[in-house]
N, C-alpha and C positions, 0 to 999 in steps of 0.2 A: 269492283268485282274482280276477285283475281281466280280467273278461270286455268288453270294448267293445262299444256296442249299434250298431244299423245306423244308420251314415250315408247320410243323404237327401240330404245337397248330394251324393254323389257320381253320377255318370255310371256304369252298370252294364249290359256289355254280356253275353248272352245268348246264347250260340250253342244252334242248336234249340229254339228259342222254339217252334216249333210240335208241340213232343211233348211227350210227357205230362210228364215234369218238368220241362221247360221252360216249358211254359205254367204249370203251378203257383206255380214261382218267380217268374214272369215278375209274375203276377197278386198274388203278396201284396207283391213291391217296390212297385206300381204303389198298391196299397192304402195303402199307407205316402207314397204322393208322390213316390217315388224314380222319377228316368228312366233308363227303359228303353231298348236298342238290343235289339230281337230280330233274330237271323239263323236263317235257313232257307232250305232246298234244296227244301222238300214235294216230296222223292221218293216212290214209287210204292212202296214196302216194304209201307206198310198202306195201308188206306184213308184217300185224300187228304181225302176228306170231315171228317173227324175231324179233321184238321189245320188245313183251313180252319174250322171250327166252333171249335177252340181259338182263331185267329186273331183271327175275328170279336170271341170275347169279350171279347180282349187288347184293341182297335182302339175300343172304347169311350170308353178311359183315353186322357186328354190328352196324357200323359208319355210314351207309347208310340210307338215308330220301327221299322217292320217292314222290312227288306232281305232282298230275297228272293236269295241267291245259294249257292252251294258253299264251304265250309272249304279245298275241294282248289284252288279257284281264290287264288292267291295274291296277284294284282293287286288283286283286288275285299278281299281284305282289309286288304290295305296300306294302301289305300283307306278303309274304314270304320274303322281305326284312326286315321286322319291328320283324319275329317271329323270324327269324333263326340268322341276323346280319351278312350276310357274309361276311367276311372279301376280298378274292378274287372273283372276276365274270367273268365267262368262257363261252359267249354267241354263243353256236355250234346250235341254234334251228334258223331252217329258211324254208323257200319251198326252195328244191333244183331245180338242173334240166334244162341247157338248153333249151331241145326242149319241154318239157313241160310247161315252159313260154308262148309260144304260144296259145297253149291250154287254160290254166286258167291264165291270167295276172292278176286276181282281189288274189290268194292264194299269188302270192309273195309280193304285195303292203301291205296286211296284216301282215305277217307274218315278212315281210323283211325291210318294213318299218317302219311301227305302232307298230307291236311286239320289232324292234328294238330302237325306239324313247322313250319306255316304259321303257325299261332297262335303256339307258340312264338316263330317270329324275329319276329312284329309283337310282341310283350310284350318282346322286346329291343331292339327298334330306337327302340319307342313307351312311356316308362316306365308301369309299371302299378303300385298298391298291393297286387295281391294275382290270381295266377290260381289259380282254382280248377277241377277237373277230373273225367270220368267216369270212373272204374277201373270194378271189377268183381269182383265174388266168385268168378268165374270164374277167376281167377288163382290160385285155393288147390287149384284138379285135383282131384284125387283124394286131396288129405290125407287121411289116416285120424285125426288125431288135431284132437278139437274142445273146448270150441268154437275158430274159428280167428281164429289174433291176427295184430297184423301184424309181430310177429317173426318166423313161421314160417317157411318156404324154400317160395319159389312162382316156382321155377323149371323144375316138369315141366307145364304146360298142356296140357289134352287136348283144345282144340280152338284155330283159328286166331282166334276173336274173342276168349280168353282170350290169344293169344300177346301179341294187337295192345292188350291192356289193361296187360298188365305191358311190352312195349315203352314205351306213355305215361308208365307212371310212373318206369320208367330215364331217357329223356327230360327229362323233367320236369326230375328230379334232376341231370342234367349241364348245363341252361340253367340253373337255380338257381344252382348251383358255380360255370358258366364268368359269368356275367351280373348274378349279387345278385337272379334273381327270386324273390320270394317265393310260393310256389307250395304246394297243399294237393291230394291228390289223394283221391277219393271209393270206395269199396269198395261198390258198390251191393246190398243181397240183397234179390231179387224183391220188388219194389216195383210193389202194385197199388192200383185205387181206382176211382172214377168217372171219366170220358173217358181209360181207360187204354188202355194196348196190344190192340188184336184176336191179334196173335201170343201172347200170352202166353197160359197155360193156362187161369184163369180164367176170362175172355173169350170165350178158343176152344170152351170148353165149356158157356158159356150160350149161344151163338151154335149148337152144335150144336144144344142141346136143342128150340128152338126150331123147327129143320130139319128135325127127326126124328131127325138123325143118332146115331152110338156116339161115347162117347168112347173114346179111345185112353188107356190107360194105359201107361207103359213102366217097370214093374217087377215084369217075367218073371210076374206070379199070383201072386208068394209075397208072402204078407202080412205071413209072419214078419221078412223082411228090407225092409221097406218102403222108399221115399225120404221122404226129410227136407227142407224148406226152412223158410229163413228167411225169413218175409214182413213184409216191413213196407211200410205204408200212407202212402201219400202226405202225406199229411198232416205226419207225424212225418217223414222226409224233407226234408222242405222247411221244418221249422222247425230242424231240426239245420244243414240248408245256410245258413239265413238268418244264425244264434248265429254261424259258421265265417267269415261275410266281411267282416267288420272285423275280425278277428283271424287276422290272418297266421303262420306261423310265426315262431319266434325261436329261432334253434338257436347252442348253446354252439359246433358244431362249425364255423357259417361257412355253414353250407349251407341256408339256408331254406325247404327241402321237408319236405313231411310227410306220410304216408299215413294214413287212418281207416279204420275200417270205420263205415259205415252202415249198422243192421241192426236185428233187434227183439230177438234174445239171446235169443227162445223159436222153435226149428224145431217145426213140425207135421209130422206123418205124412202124406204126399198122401193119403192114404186118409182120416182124418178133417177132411184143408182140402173134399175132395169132398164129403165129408156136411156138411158147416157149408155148402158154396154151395150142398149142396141144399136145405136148409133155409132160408137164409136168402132165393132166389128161391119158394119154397112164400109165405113173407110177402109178399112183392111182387106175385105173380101172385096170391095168394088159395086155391089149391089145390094137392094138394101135389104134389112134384118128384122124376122121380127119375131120375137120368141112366141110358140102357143104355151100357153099360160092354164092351171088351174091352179084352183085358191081351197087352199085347207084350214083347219084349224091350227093354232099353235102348238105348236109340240113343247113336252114335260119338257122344262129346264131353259127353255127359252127365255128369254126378257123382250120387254116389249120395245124398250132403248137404251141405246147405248152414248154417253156425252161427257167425252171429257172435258173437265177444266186443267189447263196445262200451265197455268200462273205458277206454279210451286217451279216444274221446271223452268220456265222463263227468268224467274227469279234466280235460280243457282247455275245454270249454263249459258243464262244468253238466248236460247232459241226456243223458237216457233214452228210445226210444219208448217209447208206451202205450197204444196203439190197440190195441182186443184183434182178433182174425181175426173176431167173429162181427161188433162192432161196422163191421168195416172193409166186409165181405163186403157186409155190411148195407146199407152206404152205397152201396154196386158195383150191387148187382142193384134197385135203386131206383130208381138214375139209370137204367141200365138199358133195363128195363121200360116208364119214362116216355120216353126218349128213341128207342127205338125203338118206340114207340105196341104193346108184348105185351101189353097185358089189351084 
C-alpha cells in the first residue's frame, strides 16, 4: 500500500475554514507548516461567536489567509483561485442541517448547490491536484440494511440537505469524467467534539441543561426500537481527511472520483450517547447530571440509524477511528464547561 504523506510545499485551500471541521483541518495543516487559504461566509446559522473564536485561533499561524466571502458568489471565487493557485481544494462550506431544510430550502440550493457548481468550474478552469468534498450520511435515507457501504443505492433522500449531498457527489463525478478532476468525496456520520456545532444534539442538550430546559428526544418513548448513530469525533475526522489529500483517486475506469464513508463503524443507541454525556458532564461540573427528558415523535427527514462501514477507507489509507464516545464526550463537556465559565 503506497499511501503518500502530506505535502507542505503545497498551497491548501479550505472552504469554511470557520466551522468546526474546518477550523480543525485548517489548524493541524497549519501545525504542519502548510499554507492555508480559509474561506468563509460566518453566516448566522449558529452562533457567530463560535466562528470568530475558531478564527481567532486560526489567525495566530503565519501561514494562514482568511477571505471572508460566499461559495455562491462566483466572481470572488474565480478570484481567490487565480490569486492564491491552490494546489489542493477542501470544499467543507455548505448549509448544514436536516430539519432546518425545511425551514429555509432556498439557503441549501444556494450554498449547496450554486456554491458547489462554482468550485467545481474554478478546479476546471484553475488546474488543481485533488478536490476533496462534504457529502453526508444523509444520503443512505432510510436504508434498512447496515452497516452502510458506499455500494448501496442512495437514491431515495428523505430530506432536501440529503438530496443536495448526493446531487455534489453526481457533480463531482460528471466534472471528474468531463475535465480529469481528481476528486474524493466525504460521507460525514455525526461528527462531534470540542468547539463543535450548537445545532447538533450534543451541544443542544448541555446548552439546555444548563438553562433549565428538557431535552427533546425524537424516538416516539419506545426504547425498544431506539435510534442509532454513528458518532465520530473530530479528531479521527480530521486525521482520515489529512491520510486522503495527497492521495487522489486513480481509477481503472478513467474517472477520478471516489466516495468514502467517514465514520466510527460502532453506532450507539441515543439513549445510552445521553447517559455517557451525562455522565461525562457530572465529571466536568463536579456533581452529578441528569437531563429532564421528553420524547416526541420523529421529525420529517430523520433516519432512524446511522452505520457506517469504513473497509473502503481502511483499504486505501490505512485507517480506522478510535476515539471511544466516553473519551470524546469527555473531551466535549470539558471544553465546554471551561469555555462557558459552568462551574
Amino acid at each position: 500500500m503506497n499511501i503518500k504523506t502530506l505535502d507542505t510545499r503545497k498551497t491548501y485551500l479550505i472552504t469554511g475554514a470557520a466551522g468546526f471541521i474546518g477550523y480543525y483541518l485548517s489548524k493541524k495543516l497549519l501545525e504542519k507548516r502548510c499554507k492555508v487559504i480559509g474561506l468563509d461566509n460566518v453566516n448566522d446559522y449558529y452562533d457567530v461567536n463560535l466562528k470568530y473564536r475558531r478564527l481567532e485561533l486560526l489567525e495566530d499561524y503565519k501561514d494562514f489567509t482568511f477571505v471572508k466571502t460566499d461559495i455562491s458568489d462566483k466572481g470572488a471565487i474565480n478570484n481567490i483561485f487565480k490569486e492564491y493557485k491552490p494546489n489542493i481544494v477542501v470544499n467543507l462550506a455548505a448549509q448544514a442541517g436536516v430539519r432546518y431544510s425545511l425551514e429555509n430550502p432556498d439557503a441549501y440550493i444556494q450554498s449547496n448547490i450554486v456554491g458547489f457548481h462554482n468550485i467545481l468550474e474554478a478546479c476546471r478552469f484553475n488546474s488543481v491536484d485533488h478536490l476533496l468534498y462534504a457529502s453526508s450520511s444523509s444520503v443512505y435515507g432510510s436504508n434498512k440494511k447496515v452497516p452502510f457501504e458506499e455500494v448501496d443505492m442512495v437514491d431515495s433522500p428523505v430530506s432536501l440537505y440529503a438530496a443536495t449531498k448526493k446531487s455534489n457527489e453526481l457533480m463531482a463525478h460528471t466534472y471528474s469524467h468531463l475535465y480529469d478532476i481528481p476528486a474524493t468525496g466525504l460521507r460525514f456520520f455525526t461528527v462531534y467534539g470540542p468547539l463543535g456545532r450548537p445545532d447538533m444534539a450534543y451541544f443542544s442538550f448541555t446548552e439546555k441543561y444548563f438553562s433549565g430546559e428538557s431535552i427533546k428526544i425524537y424516538n416516539n418513548g419506545d426504547f425498544n426500537h431506539d435510534l442509532y448513530r454513528d458518532f465520530t469525533y473530530i479528531d479521527d475526522i480530521v486525521e482520515g481527511i489529512e491520510r486522503l489529500l495527497n492521495n487522489p483517486p486513480i481509477s481503472k475506469t478513467g474517472v477520478k472520483h471516489e466516495v468514502f464513508n467517514i465514520g466510527n463503524s460502532n453506532p450507539e443507541k441515543l439513549m445510552t450517547f445521553i447517559e455517557t454525556l451525562e455522565n461525562c458532564l457530572s465529571k466536568s461540573v463536579g456533581r452529578e447530571t441528569i437531563f429532564e427528558k421528553s420524547f416526541e415523535s420523529i421529525k420529517p427527514g430523520d433516519v432512524p440509524a446511522t452505520y457506517a462501514s469504513t473497509k473502503k477507507l481502511e483499504r486505501v489509507i490505512a485507517f480506522k477511528p478510535k476515539t471511544s464516545i466516553e473519551k470524546g464526550l469527555q473531551a466535549f463537556t470539558d471544553w465546554y464547561v471551561e469555555y462557558y465559565n459552568k462551574i
